[in-house]
ZAMARGU-4260 file (C-alpha; in steps of 0.2 Angstrom, whole numbers, plus 5000, padded with zeros to 4 digits):
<rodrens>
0) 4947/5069/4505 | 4948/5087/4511 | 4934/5083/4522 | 4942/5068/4531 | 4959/5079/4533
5) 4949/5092/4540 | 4940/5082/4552 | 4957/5074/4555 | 4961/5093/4559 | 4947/5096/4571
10) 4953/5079/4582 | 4970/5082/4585 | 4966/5100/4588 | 4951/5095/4602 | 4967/5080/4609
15) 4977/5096/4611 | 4967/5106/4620 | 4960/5094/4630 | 4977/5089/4635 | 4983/5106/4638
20) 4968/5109/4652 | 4976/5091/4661 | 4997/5096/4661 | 5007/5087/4674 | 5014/5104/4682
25) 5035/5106/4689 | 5038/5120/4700 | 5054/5118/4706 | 5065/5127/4716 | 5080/5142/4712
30) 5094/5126/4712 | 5082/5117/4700 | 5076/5102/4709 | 5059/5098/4709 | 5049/5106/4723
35) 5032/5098/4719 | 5023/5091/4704 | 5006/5084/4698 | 4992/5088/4687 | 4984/5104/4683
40) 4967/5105/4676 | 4958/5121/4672 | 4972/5130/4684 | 4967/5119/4697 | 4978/5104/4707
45) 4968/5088/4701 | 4973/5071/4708 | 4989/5064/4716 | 5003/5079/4721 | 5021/5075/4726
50) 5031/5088/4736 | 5050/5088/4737 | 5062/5095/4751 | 5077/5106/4743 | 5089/5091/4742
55) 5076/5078/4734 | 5070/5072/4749 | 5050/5069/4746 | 5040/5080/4759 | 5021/5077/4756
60) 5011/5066/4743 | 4992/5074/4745 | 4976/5071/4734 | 4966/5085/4728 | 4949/5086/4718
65) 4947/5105/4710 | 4961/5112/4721 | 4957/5107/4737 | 4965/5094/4747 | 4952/5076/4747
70) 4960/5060/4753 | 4974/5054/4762 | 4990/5065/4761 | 5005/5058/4769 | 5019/5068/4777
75) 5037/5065/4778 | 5054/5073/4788 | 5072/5075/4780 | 5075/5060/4785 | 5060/5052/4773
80) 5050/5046/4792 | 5034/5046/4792 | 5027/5060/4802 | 5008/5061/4800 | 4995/5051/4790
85) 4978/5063/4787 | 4964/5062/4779 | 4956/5077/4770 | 4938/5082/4761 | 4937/5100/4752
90) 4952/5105/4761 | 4947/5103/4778 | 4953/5088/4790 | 4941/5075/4791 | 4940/5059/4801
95) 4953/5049/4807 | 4972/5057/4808 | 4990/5048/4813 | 5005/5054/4819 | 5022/5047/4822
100) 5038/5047/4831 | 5053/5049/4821 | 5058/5031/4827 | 5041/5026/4817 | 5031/5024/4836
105) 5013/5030/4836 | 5015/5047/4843 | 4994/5052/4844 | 4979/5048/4834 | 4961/5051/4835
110) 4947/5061/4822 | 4944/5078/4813 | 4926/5086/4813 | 4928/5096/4799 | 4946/5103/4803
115) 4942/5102/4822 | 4948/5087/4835 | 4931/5078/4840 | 4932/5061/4852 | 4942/5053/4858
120) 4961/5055/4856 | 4978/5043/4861 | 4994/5051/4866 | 5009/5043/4866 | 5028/5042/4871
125) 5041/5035/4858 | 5043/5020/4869 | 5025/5015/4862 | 5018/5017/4879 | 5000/5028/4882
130) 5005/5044/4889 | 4987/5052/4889 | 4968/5049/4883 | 4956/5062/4884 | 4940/5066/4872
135) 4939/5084/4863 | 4921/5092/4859 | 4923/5109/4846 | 4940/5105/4847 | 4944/5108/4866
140) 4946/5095/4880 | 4929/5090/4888 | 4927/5075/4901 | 4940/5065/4909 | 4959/5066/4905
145) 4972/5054/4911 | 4990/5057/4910 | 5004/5041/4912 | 5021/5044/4915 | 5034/5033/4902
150) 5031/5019/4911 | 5012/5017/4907 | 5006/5021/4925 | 4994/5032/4926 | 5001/5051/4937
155) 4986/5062/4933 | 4968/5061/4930 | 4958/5079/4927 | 4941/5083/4923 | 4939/5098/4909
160) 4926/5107/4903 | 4929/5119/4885 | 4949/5116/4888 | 4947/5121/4908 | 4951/5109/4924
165) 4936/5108/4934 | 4929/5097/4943 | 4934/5081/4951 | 4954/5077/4950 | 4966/5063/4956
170) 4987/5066/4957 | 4995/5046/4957 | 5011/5041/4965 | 5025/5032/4952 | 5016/5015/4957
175) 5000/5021/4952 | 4993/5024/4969 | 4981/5038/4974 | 4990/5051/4986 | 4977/5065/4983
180) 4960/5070/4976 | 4950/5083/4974 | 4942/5098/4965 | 4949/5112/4951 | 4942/5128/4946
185) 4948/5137/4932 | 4963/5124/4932 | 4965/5129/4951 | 4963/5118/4966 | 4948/5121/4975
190) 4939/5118/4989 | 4943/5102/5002 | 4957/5090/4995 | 4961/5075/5002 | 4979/5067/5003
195) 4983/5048/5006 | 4996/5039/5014 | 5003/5021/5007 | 4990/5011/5011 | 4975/5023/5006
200) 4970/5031/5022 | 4967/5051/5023 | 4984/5058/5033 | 4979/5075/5028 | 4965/5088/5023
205) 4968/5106/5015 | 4957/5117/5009 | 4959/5129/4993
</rodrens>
């Protein structure tokens, strides 16, 4: 009998502990609302975390795995929009990312390399319309950009190499025509541009 209350002992002792290393964790904030919550083990965040503005509001619900942030953590405003939808492996941004317009419109997307931009990424205004495209390499603009007014017409298109214009460039009019083109250097106009009149033909030449 002692032996079976002592194992019995041993048990409930070993649950204890191993339910002291998994705690959900409050930290809240000097009013006494919650601020964030989710489990602790070994002193490390561990799974799903919720974070709270001041008045309630939630904030942020992220995953972590031995206190890093892995997986997808959505983020919220005030006013509980959603403003970004990320994902996340040991802590650093990884793969694709979303972000929003208060009004819930896509505002940009494209991919992480490992916390960097990489590829191609999709600007856009809160009318849902395109309002640039351009490819990052190290997380600087490399290769063609186009820029679109709010209308979706195109208004710019620029050549960048490591976040710098140079090379070939085109300006647009509001309909989407092109009035000039040309070269930049060291996000400068260079060299001969040419500049187009309504129905396409050269009415002038300057040279940078």
């Amino acid at each position: 009998m002692n032996k079976i209350l002592f194992n019995t002992f041993i048990f409930f002792l070993f649950a204890g502990s191993l339910h002291a290393q998994n705690d959900t964790v409050y930290q809240k904030y000097s009013s006494g609302t919650i601020k964030s919550k989710g489990i602790m083990k070994d002193q490390m965040r561990e799974g799903l975390w919720f974070f709270y503005y001041p008045n309630g509001v939630l904030s942020a619900h992220e995953s972590y795995s031995n206190d890093m942030l892995s997986g997808i953590a959505y983020y919220y405003d005030t006013l509980s929009h959603l403003v970004s939808k990320e994902q996340w492996v040991n802590g650093t941004e990884q793969d694709s990312a979303w972000y929003f317009h208060p009004n819930g419109c896509l505002k940009r997307a494209g991919k992480y390399n490992y916390g960097m931009y990489i590829g191609e990424w999709h600007t856009f205004y809160d009318n849902g319309r395109i309002k640039n495209i351009g490819s990052y390499v190290n997380g600087t603009p490399n290769g063609i950009w186009q820029f679109f007014n709010e209308k979706g017409i195109i208004s710019e298109e620029y050549t960048y190499t490591n976040g710098i214009r140079n090379g070939p460039a085109k300006l647009y009019t509001k309909k989407g025509i092109v009035y000039a083109s040309g070269n930049m250097k060291n996000d400068l106009t260079s060299g001969e541009w040419l500049y187009f009149n309504n129905s396409g033909k050269v009415k002038k030449k300057v040279t940078y």
